[in-house]
ZAKOLMI-204081 format. One record per residue: residue in one letter; x, y, z of N, C-alpha, C in turn. Coordinates in steps of 0.02 Angstrom, whole numbers, padded with zeros to 5 digits, always signed. Atoms other than C-alpha are relative to their C-alpha. Layout:
# ZAKOLMI-204081
aXYZXYZXYZ...
***
This chain:
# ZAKOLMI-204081
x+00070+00011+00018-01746-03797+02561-00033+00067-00016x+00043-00056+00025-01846-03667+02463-00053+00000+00048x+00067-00027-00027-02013-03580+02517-00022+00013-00052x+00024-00054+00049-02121-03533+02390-00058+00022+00022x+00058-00001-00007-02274-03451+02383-00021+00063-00077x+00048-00027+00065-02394-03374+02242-00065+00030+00040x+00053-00026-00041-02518-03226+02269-00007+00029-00052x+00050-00057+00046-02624-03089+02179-00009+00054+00053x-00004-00081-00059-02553-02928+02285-00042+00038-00015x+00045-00069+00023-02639-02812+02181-00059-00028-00076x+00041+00032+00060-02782-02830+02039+00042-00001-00067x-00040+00001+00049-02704-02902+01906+00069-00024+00002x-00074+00012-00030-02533-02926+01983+00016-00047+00029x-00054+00047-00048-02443-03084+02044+00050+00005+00026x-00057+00022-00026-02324-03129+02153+00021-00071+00002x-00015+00063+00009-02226-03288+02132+00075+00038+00034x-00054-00023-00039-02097-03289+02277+00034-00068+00021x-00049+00070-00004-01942-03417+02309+00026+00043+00048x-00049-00026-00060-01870-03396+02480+00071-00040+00005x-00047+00043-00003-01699-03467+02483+00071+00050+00013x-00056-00022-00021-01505-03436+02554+00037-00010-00050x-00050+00050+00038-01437-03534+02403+00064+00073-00043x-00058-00065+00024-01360-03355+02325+00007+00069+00012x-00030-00090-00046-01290-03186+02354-00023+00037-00029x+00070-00063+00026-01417-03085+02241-00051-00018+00021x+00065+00009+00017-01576-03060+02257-00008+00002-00077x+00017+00002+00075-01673-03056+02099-00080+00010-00008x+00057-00037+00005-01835-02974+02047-00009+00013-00093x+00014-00001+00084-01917-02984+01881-00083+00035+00002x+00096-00005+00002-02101-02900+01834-00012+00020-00056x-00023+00035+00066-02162-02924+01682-00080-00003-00020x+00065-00021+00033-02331-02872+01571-00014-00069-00026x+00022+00050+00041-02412-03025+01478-00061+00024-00043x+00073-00019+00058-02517-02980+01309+00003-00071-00050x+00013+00063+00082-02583-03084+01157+00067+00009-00041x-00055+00000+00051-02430-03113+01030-00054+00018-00061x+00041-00005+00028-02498-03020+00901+00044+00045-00078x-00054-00033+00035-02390-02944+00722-00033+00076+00014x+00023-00096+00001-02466-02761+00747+00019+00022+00060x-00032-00016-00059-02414-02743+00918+00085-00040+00047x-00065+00037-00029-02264-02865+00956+00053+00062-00017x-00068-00068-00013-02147-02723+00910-00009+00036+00043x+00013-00050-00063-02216-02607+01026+00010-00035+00056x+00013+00040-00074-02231-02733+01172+00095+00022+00001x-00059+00037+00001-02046-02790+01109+00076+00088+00016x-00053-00069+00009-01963-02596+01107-00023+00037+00070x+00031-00046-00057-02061-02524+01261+00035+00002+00062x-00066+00002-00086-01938-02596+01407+00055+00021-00006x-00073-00047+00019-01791-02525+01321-00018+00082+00011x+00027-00075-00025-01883-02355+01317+00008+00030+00051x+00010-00001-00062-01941-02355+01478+00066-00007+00046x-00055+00007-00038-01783-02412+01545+00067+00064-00005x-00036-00058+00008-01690-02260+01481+00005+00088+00067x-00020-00037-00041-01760-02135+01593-00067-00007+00030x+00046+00013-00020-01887-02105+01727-00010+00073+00021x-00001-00072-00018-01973-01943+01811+00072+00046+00047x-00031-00007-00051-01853-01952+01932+00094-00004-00013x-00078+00022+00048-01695-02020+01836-00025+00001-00059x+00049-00014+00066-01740-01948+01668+00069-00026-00043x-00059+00035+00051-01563-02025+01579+00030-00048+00033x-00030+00055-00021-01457-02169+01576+00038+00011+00073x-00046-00004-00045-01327-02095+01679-00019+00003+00081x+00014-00010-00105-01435-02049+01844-00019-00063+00000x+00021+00077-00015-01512-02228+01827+00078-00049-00002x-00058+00068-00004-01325-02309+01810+00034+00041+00065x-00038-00030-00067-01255-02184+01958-00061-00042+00060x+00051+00035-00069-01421-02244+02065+00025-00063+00026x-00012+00077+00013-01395-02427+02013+00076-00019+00048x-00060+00004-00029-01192-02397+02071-00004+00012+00072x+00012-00027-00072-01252-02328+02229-00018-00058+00042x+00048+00056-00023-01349-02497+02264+00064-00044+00001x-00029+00033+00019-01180-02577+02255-00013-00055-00060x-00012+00022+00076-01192-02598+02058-00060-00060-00018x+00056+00024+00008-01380-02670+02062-00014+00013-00078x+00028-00022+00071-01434-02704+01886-00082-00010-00019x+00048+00004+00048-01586-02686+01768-00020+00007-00055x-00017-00020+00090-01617-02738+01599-00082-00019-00001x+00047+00026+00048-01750-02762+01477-00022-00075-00008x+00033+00076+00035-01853-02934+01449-00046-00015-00047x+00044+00025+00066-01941-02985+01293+00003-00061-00015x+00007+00056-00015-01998-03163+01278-00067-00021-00044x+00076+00040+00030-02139-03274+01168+00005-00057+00022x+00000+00077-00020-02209-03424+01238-00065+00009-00022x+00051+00044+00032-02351-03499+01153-00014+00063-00035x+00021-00072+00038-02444-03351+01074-00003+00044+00055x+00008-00041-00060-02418-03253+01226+00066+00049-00020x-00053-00033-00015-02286-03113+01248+00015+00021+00068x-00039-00038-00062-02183-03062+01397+00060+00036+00001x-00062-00075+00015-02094-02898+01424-00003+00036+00065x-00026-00031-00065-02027-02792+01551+00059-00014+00034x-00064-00029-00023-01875-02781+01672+00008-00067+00064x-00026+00067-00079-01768-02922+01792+00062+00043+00013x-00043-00009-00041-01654-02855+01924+00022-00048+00044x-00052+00006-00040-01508-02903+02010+00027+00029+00048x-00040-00057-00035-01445-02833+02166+00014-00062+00084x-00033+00010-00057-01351-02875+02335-00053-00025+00033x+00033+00036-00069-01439-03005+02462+00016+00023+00049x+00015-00046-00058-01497-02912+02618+00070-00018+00050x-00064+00053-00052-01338-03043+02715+00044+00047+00002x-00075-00020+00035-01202-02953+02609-00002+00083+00014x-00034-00064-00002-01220-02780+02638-00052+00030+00081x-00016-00014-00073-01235-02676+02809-00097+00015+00014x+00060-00015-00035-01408-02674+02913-00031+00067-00038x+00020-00066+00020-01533-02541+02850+00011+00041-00065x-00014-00051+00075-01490-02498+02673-00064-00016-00043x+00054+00003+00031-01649-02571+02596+00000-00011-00077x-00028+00024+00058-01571-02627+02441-00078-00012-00045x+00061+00038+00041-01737-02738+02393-00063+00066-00017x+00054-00079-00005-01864-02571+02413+00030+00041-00043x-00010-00050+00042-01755-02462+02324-00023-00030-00081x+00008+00027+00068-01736-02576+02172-00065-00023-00013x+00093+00020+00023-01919-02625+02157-00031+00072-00023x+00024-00066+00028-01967-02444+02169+00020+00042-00064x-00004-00042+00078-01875-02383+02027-00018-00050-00059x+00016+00096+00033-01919-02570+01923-00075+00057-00005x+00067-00010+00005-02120-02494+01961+00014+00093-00046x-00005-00079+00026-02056-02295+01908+00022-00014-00054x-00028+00013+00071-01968-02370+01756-00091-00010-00045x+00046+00010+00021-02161-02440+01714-00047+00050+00020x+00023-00060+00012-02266-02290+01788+00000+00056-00001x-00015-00061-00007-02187-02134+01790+00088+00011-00051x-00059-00011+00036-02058-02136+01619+00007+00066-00013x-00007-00090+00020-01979-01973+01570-00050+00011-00053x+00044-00002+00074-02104-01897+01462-00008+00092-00006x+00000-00054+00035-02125-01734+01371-00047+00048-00030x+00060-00027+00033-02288-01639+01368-00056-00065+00002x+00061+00055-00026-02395-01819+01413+00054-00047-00033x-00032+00067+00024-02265-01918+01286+00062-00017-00001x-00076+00009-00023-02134-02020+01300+00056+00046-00058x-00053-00046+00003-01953-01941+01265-00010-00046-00077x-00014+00012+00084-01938-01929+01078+00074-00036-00024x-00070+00014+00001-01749-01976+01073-00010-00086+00024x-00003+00061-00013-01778-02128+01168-00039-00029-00051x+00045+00048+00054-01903-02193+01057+00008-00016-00069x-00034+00004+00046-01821-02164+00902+00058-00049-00004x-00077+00055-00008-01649-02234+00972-00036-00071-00004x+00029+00086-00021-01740-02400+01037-00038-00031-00079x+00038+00025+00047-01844-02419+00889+00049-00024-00031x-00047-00009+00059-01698-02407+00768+00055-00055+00029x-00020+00090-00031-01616-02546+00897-00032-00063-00008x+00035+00055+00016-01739-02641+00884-00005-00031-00085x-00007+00008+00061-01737-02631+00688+00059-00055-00016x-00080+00020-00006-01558-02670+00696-00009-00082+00028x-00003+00064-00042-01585-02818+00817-00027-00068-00041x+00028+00043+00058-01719-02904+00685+00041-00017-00047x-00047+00003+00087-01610-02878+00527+00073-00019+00022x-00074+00055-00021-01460-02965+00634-00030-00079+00004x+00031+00076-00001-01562-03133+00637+00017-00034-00076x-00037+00028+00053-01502-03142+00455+00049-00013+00000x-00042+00013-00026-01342-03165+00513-00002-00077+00055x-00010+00057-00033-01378-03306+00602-00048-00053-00032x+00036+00012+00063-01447-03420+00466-00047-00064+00023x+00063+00076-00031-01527-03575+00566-00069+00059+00056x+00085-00025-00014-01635-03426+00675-00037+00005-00049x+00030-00021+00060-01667-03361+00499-00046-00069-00036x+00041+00088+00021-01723-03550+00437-00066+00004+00053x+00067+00032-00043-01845-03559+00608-00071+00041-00028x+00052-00053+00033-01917-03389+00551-00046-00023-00063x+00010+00035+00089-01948-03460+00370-00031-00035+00024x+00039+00075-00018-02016-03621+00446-00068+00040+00031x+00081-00022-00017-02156-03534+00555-00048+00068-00051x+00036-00054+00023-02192-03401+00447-00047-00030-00076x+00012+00056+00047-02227-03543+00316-00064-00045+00032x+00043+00072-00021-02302-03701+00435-00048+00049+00032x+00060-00033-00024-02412-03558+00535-00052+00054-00018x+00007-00039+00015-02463-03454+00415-00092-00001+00039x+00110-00010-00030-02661-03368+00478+00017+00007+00080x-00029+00013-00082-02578-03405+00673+00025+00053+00042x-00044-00046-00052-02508-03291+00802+00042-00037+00013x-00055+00046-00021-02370-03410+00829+00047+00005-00049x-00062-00024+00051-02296-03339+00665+00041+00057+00008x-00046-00054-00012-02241-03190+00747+00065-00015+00050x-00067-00002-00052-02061-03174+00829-00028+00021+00050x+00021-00027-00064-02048-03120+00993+00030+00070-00013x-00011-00064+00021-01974-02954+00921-00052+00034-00055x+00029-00020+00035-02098-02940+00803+00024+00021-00080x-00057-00010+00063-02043-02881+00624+00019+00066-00020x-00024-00050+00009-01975-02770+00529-00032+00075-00036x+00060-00037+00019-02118-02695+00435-00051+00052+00057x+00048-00033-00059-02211-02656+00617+00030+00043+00027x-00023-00065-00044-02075-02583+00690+00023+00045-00037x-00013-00075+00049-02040-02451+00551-00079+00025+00021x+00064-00036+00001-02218-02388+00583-00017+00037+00083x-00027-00032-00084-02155-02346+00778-00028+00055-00008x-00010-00071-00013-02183-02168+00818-00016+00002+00063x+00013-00024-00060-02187-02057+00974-00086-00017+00018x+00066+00001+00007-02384-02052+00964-00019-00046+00027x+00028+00077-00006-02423-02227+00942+00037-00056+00046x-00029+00031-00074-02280-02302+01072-00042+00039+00051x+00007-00022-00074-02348-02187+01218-00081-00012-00006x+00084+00044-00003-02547-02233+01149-00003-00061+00027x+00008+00083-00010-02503-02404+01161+00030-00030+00053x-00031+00006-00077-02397-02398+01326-00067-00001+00035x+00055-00003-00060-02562-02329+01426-00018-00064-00011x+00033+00065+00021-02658-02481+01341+00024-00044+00035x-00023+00073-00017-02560-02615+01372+00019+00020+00073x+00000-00011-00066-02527-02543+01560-00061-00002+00026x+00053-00009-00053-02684-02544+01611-00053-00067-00045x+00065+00049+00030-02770-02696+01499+00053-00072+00024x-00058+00055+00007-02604-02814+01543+00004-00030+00055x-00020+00045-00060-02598-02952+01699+00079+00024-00014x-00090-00011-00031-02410-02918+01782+00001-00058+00032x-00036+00044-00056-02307-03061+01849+00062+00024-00003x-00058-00035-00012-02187-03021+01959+00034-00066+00024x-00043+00067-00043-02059-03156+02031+00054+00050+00020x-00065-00006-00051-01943-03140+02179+00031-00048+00017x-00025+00051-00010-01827-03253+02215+00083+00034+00068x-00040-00030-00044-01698-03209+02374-00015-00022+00101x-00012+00035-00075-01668-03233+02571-00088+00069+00037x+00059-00030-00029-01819-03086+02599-00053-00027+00029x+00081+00032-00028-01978-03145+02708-00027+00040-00045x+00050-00020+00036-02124-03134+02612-00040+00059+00016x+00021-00054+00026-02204-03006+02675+00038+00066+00007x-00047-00066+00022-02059-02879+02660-00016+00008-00059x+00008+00011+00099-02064-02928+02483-00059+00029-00025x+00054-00002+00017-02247-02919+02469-00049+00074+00013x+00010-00066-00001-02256-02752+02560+00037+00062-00056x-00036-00060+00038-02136-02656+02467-00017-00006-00074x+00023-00024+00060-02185-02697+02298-00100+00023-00011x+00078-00045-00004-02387-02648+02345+00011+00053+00007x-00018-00076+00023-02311-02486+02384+00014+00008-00085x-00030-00041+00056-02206-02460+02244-00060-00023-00058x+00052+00012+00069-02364-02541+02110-00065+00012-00001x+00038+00026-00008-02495-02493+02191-00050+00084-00035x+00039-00028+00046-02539-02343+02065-00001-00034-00082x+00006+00037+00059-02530-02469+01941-00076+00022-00042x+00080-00018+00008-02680-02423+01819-00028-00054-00026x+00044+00056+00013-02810-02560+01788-00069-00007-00018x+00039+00007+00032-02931-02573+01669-00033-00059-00011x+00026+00077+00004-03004-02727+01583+00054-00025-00007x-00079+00038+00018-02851-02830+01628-00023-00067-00051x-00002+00076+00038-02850-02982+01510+00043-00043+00029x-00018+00061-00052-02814-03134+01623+00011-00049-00025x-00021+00068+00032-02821-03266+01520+00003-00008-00072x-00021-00001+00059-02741-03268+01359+00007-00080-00049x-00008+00065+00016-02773-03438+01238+00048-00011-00057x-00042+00029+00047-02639-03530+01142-00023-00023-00055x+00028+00023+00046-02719-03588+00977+00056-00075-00011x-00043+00063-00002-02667-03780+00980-00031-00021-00084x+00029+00026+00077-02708-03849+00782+00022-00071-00024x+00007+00051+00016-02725-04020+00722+00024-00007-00078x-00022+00006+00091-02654-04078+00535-00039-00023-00027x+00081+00032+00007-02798-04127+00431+00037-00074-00035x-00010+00083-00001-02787-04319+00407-00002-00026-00092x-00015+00015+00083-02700-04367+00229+00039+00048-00016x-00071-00064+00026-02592-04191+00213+00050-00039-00012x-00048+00018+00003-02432-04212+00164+00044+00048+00037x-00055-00046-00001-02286-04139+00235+00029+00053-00064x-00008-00069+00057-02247-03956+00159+00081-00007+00006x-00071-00007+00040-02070-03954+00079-00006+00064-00019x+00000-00074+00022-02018-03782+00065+00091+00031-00009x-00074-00010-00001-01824-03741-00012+00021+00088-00025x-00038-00076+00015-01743-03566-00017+00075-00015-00002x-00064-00016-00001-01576-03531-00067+00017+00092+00027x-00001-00050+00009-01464-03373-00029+00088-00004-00001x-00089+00007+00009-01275-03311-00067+00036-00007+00074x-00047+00005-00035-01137-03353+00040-00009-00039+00060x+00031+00046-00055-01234-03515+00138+00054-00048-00019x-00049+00080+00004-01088-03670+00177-00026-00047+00013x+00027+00041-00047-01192-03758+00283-00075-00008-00031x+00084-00007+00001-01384-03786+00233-00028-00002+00075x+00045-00003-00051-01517-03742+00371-00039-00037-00012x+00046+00078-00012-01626-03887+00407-00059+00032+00046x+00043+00001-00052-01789-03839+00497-00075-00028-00005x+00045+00041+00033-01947-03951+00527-00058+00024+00087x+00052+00002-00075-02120-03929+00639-00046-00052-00002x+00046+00043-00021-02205-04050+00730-00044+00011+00042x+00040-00036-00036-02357-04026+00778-00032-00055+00048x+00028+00063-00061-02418-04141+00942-00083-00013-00011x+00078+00013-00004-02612-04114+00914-00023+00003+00068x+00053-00009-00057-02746-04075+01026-00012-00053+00039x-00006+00068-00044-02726-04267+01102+00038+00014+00037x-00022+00020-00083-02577-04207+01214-00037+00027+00048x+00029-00027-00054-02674-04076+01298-00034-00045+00071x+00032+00062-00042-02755-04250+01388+00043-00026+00017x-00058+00029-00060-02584-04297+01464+00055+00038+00025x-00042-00020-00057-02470-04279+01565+00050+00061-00054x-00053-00057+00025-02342-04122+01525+00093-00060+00007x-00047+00048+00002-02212-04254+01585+00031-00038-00069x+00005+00034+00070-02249-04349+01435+00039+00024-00064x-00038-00027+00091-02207-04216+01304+00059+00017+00038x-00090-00013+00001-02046-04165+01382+00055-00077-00014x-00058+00069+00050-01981-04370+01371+00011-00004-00047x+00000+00017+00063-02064-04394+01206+00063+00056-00042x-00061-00023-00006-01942-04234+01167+00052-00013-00004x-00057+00030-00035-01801-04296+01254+00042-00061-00039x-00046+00047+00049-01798-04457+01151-00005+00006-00078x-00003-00002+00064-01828-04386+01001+00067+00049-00049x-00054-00031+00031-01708-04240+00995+00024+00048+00039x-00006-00045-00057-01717-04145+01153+00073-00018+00045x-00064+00017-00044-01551-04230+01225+00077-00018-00031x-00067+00022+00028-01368-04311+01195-00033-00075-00010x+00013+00073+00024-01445-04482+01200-00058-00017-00042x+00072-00015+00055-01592-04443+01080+00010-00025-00058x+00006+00027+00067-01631-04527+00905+00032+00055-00018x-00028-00071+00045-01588-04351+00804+00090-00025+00010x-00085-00015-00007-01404-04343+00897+00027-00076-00012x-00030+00059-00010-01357-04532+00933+00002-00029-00088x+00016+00017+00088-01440-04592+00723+00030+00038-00033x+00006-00015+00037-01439-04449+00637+00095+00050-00009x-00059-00028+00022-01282-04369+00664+00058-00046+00028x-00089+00061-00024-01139-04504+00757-00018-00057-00030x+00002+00048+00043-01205-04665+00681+00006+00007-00086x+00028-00019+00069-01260-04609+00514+00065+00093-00048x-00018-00043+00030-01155-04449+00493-00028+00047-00044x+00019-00017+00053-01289-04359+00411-00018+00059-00010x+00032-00071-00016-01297-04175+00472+00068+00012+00085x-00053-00020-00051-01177-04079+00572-00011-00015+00091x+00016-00003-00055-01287-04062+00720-00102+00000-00011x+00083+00020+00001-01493-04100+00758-00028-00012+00071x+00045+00003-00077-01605-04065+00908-00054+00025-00040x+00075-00025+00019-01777-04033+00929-00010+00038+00066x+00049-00048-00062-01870-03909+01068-00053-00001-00004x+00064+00004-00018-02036-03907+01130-00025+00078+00010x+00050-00063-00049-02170-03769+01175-00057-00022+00004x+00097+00072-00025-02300-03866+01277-00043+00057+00014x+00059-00033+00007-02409-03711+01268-00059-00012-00070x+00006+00020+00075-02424-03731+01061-00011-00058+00000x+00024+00069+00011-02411-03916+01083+00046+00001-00092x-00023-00030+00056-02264-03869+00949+00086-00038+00009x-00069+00022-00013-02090-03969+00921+00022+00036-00075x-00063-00018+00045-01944-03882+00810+00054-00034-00018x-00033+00051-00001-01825-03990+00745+00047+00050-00030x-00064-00063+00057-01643-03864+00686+00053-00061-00011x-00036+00045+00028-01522-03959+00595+00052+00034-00064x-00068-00016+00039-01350-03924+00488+00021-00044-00065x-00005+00068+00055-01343-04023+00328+00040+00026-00069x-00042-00031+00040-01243-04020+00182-00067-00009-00054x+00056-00001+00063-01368-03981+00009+00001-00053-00025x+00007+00073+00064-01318-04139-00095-00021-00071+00076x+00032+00049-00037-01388-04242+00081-00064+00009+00029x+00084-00026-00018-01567-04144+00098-00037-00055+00013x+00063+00056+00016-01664-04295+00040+00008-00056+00044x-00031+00059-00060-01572-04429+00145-00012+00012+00086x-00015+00000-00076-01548-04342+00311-00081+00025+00015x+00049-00014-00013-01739-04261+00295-00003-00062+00005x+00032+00069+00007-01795-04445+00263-00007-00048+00080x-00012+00021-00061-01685-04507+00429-00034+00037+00056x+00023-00044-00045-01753-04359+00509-00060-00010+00049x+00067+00051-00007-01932-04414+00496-00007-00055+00017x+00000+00061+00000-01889-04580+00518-00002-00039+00054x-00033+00008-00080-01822-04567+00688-00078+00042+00048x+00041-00002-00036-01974-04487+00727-00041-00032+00004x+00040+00032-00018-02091-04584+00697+00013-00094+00021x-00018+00044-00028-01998-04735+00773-00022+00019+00082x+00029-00038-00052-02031-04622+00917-00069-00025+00008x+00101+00025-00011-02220-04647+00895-00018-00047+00003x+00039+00064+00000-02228-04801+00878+00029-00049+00057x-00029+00019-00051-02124-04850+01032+00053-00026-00016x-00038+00028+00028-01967-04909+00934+00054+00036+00028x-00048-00017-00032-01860-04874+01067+00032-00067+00067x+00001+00037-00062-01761-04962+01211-00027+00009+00076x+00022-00037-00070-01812-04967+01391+00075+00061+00038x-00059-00044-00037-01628-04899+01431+00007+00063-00042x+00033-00038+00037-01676-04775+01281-00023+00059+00059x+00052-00040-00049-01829-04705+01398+00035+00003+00059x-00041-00010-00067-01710-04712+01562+00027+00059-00023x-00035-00064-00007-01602-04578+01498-00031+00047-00037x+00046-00060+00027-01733-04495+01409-00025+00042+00070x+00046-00020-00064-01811-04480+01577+00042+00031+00050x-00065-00029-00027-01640-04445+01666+00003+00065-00022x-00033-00060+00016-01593-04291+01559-00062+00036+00012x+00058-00027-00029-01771-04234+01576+00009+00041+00059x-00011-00023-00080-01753-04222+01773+00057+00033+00019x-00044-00057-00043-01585-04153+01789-00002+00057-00053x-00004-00074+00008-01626-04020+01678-00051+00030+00045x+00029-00015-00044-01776-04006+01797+00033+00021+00077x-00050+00013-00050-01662-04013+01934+00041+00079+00006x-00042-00049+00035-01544-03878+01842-00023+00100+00041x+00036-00070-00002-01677-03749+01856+00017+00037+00053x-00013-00032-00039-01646-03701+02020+00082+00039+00044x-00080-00009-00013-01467-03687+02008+00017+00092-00019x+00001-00058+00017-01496-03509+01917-00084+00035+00010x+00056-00051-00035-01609-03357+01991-00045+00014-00086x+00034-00016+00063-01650-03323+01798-00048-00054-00022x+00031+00063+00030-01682-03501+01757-00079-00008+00034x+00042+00014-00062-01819-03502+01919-00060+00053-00055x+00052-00050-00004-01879-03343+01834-00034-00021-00060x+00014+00018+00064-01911-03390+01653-00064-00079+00019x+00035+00051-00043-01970-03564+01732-00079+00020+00018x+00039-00002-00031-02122-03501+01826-00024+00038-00006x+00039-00050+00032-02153-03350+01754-00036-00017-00064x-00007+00024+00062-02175-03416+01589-00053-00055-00006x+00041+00040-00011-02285-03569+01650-00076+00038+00048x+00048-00027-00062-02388-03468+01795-00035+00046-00056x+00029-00063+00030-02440-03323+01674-00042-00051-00056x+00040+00043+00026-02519-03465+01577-00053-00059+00020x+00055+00043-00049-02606-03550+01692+00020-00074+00022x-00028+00073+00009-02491-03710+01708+00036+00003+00076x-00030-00013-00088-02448-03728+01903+00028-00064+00009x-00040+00051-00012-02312-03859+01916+00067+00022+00020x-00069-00025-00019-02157-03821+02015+00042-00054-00027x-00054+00041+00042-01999-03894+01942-00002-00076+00052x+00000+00051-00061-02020-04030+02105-00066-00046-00051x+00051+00071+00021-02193-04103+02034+00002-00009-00071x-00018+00018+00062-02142-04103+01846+00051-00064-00005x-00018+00059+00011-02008-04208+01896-00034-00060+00032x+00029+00055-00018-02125-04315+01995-00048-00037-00075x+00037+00010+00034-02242-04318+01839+00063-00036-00053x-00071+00005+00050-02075-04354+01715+00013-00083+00029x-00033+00051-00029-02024-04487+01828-00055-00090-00009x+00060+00036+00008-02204-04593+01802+00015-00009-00077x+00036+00016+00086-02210-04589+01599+00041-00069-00026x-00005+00066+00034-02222-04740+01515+00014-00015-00069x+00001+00018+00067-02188-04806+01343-00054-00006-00013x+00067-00008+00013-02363-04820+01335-00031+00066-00011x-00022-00081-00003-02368-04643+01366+00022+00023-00054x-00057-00037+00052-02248-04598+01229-00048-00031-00072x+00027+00040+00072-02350-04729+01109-00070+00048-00019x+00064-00022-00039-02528-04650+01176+00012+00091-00060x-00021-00072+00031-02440-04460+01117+00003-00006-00071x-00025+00003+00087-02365-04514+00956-00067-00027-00039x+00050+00018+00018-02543-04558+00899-00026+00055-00036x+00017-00057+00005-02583-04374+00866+00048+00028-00029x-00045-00045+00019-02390-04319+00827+00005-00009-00064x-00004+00006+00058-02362-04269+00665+00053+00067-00036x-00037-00050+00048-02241-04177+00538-00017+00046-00030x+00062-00054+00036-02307-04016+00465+00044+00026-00060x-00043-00014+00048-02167-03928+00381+00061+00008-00012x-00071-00005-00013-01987-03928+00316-00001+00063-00042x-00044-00038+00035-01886-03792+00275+00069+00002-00010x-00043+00007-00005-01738-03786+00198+00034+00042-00038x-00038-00051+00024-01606-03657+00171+00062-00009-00011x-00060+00017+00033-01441-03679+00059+00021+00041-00025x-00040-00049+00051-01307-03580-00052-00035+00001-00067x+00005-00009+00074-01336-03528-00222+00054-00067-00041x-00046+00038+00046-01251-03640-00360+00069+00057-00004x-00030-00039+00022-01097-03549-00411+00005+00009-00080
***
């Protein structure tokens, strides 16, 4: 049986703490939250790699990977993350549960303290950060963007929001692009570090066998020159409605050397779910394309044969479904058609009750799931808490477990198709 508990150690700063025996790391994540915004998402998105390079104290990789080895091989990486128009960035560690290694080593204290020295005290050079690092990371980060072409269904999602959201903060990646981050420099990373350190709410999550207030003491030490300005606390998602009579936007790109066409479509829920249950949109989901027993997979690709593969995902901040899909070019018109078709069977309740059972099933044991991984817990609750959405994976599935076809009919009243994109080969 877990423990949790949720606090505000320091101004600005949460704690979101899971007490539990269930594994042999601890695990420690803390983690800035700004507006998703294209002028700054590169900076947010390159700054924990920076930072993670060296600190006053460990000014290169190597003293931070000899420290880390010292901790019996404690790690810490980089996190970069978009959920709704929000961003989250900064650093999750791994290291040895207090059980496993000998009385008195302090494992959890060390690794928090350098986690807080990674964020206020990076190597720096005359007031700015290390020129080398910031160059390297940038030029990773470049690299990292211009590999998403390489993977041609992210490349389709890109296309799709940069299309269905245009005017939106919800059109930016969570890396930001490639245009912003060429405009990097030493200067303007270490300007925009102070900023966002001292204007940025922190959530931190712990998850491990520590009492709370070990936990709760040692990271007020190690954060508690955190600097704090006008933190921005509450960051809003722009939810948008389709105006009544649009049509669905059709939008086709080709490019050389595509076998497969990219299929990608957004649905937008409307400002009606915000008035129910969160339960709700993860079924409606679930039976639309979110599962194995879902219209998309069961219709569109094993009955029908009409696309390699087809799911949909949610982001119940946006109030935003994605539909990715594998199609061959000479079946665009057919399998879009089924695509749509299956959704709005969805809306209108054109489903079975044993349908909504395993809609509602896969729902809960992915709810279920969550606590099976220290990451999953972290993403989970960090991700919802820094937005203001306080539902532990326990009362989601209580809420999940209630929804009705009425429910699902009630939603689909508001859901609607916004735009397709679709990406294919050249002719030869």
């Amino acid at each position: 049986m877990s423990v949790f508990f949720r606090e505000e150690i320091l101004q600005g700063v949460n704690l979101t703490y899971i007490n539990t025996e269930k594994f042999k790391t601890g695990y420690l994540s803390a983690c800035l939250v700004a507006p998703l915004r294209e002028d700054t998402a590169g900076k947010n998105a390159v700054l924990p790699s920076v930072l993670r390079r060296g600190t006053s104290t460990y000014p290169d990789m190597d003293s931070i990977s000899a420290f880390l080895d010292s901790l019996y091989g404690a790690t810490i990486d980089p996190v970069v993350r978009k959920v709704g128009e929000t961003q989250v960035f900064g650093f999750q560690a791994e290291f040895a549960d207090d059980r496993y290694v000998p009385a008195g080593e302090g494992i959890f204290e060390k690794v928090s303290s350098l986690v807080a020295e990674m964020f206020l005290y990076p190597h720096t050079f005359h007031g700015r950060l290390n020129e080398e690092y910031v160059k390297s990371e940038k030029q990773n980060l470049i690299d990292e963007i211009r590999a998403s072409l390489n993977n041609k269904q992210l490349y389709a999602n890109q296309r799709l929001l940069a299309n269905a959201c245009a005017g939106e903060a919800y059109r930016t990646g969570r890396l930001g692009s490639e245009s912003e981050a060429a405009k990097i420099s030493v200067a303007t990373l270490t300007h925009h570090y102070h900023d966002i350190l001292s204007s940025s709410k922190m959530e931190i999550f712990y998850c491990g066998s520590l009492e709370y207030e070990r936990v709760k003491d040692a990271l007020v030490s190690s954060f508690s020159a955190m600097p704090r300005g006008n933190v921005i606390k509450d960051i809003t998602t722009e939810i948008t409605d389709i105006p009544e009579g649009r049509e669905i936007k059709i939008i086709k790109e080709e490019m050389e050397n595509i076998s497969q066409g990219k299929f990608s479509m957004a649905v937008r829920l409307g400002k009606n779910y915000q008035h129910m249950s969160l339960g709700v949109l993860l079924v409606f989901n679930a039976l639309y394309g979110g599962s194995v027993s879902s219209k998309l997979f069961s219709n569109v690709r094993e009955r029908l044969s009409l696309c390699y593969y087809a799911s949909s995902s949610v982001d119940f901040l946006k109030g935003f479904m994605l539909v990715g899909s594998g199609i061959d070019k000479g079946k665009f018109q057919i399998a879009k058609d089924e695509i749509i078709r299956q959704l709005e069977d969805v809306k209108a309740g054109n489903f079975t009750d044993e349908e909504l059972k395993d809609a509602i099933s896969a729902v809960v044991t992915d709810l279920k799931r969550i606590m099976d991984y220290q990451s999953a817990a972290d993403v989970y609750f960090t991700d919802r808490f820094s937005n203001g959405i306080y539902f532990t994976p326990e009362e989601m599935i209580s809420l999940v477990e209630k929804v009705t076809r009425e429910d699902i009919v009630k939603l689909g009243k508001s859901v609607k198709a916004d735009t397709v994109y679709f990406l294919s080969g050249k002719e030869l």
